[in-house]
C-alpha positions in Angstrom: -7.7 28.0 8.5 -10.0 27.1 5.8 -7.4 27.5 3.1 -5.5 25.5 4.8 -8.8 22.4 5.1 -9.3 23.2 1.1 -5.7 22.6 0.8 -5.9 19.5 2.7 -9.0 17.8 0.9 -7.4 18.7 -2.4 -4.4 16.5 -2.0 -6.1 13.5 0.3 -8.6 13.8 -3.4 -5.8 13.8 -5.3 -3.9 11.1 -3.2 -7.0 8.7 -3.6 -7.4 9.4 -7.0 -3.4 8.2 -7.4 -4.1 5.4 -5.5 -6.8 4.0 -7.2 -5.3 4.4 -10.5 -2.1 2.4 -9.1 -4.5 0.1 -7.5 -4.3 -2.5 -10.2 -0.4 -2.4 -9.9 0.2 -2.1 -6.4 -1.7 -5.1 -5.5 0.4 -8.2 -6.8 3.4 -6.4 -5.5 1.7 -6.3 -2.3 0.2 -9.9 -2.2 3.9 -11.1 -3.4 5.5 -9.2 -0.3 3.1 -10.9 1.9 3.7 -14.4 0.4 7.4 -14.0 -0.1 7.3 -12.7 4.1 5.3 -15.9 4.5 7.0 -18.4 2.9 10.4 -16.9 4.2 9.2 -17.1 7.9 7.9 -20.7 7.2 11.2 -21.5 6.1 12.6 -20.4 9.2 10.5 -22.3 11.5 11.5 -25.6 9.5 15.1 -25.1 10.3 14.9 -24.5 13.9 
């Protein structure tokens, strides 16, 4: 059981660690989805 905890907190570590370095990438991808899903639902609404 505990190899399978040290297992565990090594990957969510290295996981994070990923994350953070792909921080500064991931986040105008993710702020352009949300716009683009914004923008594209407000487009929608006009039309009806």
């Amino acid at each position: 059981m505990d190899d399978v905890l040290s297992k565990y907190k090594e990957f969510k570590h290295r996981l994070l660690f990923l994350l953070e370095m792909l921080e500064p990438f991931l986040d105008p991808v993710i702020t352009g989805t949300k716009n683009t899903t914004s923008e594209d639902a407000n487009d929608i609404h006009l039309e009806k």
